[in-house]
N, C-alpha and C positions, 0 to 999 in steps of 0.2 A: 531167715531161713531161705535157701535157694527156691525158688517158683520153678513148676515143671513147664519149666519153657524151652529147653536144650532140645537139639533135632539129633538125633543119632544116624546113618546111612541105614540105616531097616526104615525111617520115617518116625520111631518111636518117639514120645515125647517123654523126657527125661527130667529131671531136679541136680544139678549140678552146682557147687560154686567157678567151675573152670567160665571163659569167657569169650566168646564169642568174635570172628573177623568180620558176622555176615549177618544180618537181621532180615523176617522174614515175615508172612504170614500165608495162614488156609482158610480166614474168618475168624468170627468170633467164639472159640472154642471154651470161653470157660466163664464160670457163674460170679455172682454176686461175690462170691469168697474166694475169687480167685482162683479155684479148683476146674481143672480140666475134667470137661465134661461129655468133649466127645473129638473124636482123630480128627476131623475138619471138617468146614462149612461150604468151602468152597472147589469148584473143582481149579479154579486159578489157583495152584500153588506157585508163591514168586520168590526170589529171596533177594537183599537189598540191603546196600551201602548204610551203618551205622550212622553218618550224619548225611543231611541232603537238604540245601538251603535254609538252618538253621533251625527248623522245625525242631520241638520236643514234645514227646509225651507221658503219660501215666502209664506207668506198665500195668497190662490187664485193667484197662479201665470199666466199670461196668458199660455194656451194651456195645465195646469196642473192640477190632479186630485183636487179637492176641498176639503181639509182639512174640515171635520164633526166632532164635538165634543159634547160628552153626557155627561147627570151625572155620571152613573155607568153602568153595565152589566145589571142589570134589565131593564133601558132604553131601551138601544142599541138590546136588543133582544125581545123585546115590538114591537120595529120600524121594525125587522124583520132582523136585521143583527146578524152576527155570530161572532167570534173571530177569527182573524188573522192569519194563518196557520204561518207565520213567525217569526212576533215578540211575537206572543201570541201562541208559539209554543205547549206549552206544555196545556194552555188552552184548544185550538183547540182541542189536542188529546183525550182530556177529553171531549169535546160537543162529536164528531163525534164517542166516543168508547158509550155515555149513549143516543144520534140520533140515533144510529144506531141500539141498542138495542132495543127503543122505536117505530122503524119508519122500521125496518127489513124489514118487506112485502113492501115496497115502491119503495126501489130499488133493484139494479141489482144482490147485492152479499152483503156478508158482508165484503171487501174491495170495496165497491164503491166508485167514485173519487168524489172532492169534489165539480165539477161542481152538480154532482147528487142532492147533499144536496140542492146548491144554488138555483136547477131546481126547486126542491121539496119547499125549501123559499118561490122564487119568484111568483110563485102559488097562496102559502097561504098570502102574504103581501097587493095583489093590488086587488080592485074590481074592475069589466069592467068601463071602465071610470078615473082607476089610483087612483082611491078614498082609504081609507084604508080599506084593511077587514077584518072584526069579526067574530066571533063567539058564540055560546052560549054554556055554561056548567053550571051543577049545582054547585055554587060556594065554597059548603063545599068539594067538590072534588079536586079542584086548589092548587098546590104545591109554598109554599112560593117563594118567585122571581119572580109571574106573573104578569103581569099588567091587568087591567079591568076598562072597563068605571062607572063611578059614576053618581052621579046624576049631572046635572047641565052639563053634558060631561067631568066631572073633572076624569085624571086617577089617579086611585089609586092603589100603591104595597100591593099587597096579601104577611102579616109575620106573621108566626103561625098564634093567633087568631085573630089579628087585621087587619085593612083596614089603609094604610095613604097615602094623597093626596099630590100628586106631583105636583111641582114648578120647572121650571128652575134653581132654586137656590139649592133644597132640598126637604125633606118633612115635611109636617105639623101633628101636632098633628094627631094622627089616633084614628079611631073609634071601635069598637069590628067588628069583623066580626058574620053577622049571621047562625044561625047555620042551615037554610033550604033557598031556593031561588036560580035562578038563575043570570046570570052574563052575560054580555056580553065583550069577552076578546079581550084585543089587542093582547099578546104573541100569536104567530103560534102554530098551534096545533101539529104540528109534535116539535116543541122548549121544550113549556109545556112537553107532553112527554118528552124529553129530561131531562127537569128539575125532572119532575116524576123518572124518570130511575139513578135519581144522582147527575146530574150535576147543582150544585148549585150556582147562579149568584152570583156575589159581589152586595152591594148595599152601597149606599153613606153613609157616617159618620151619617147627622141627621137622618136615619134610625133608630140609633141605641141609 
């Protein structure tokens, strides 16, 4: 039976058998049985390369971090996570040099550490009550790689002109995007920027 370990663009944590381009973790989020037991532990939310110097482990091991698995980088920074200062080494340096550029007036220098960034995340991810939080933009403004709610609550990835609706599995046929309206977005608005300033997500094979 699939484990609720899938990340959805809301942050949800989901039971899928679809599979994963992107492994991740928020802490150690679930008990003795496997069972998720609470949205995260940590305000470092990261996400991170399925293999990295051969290492393997137990999924959901008791008393260890909770292996998280997305579709792609559009996901994973939907839900509010960032890229892996370690094994996503060079990633990383690439969010935090076009963050940093986009998001300057927020923190403390332009080598701020990277708690700073995850301070400045965790902010923008939860609404009182640990709900997820949105935003609103007008949507001809949004840089490919964002996420935003649809109708029906369905998210959908902003690419060039199109709109296409996300699945655990992948995505579905997409729609034109239009060319006036607003939007209401999952991606963090300090991320967005980010993506604005360069840094541009992977996104999964049916995207393409």
């Amino acid at each position: 039976m699939p484990r609720q370990n899938r990340v959805d663009p809301f942050g949800g944590l989901v039971a899928t058998e679809c599979r994963g381009t992107l492994m991740g973790n928020r802490g150690c989020l679930h008990d003795e049985e496997r069972r998720i037991r609470r949205a995260y532990a940590l305000r470092r939310w990261i996400f991170c390369v399925l293999e990295f110097r051969g290492r393997h482990r137990q999924i959901m091991a008791p008393g260890r971090y909770t292996e998280l698995f997305f579709l792609d980088e559009a996901t994973a920074l939907a839900a509010g996570h960032r890229p892996c200062a370690e094994c996503q080494r060079e990633r990383y340096l690439q969010f935090r040099q076009a963050w940093l550029s986009a998001n300057a007036g927020r923190v403390s220098g332009s080598f701020c550490s990277v708690d700073e960034i995850d301070d400045v995340l965790h902010g923008e991810r939860l609404a009182p009550g640990r709900a997820k939080r949105t935003w609103r933009s007008p949507l001809a403004e949004l840089p490919a790689g964002v996420m935003i709610v649809g109708e029906r609550g369905v998210p959908f990835l902003v690419l060039a002109d199109r709109l296409l609706p996300w699945s655990a599995c992948g995505y579905g046929p997409g729609i034109r995007r239009p060319a006036s309206g607003r939007a209401e977005v999952l991606t963090p608005p300090s991320t967005v920027g980010a993506i604005a300033a360069g840094f541009v997500p992977t996104v999964h094979a049916s995207a393409r």
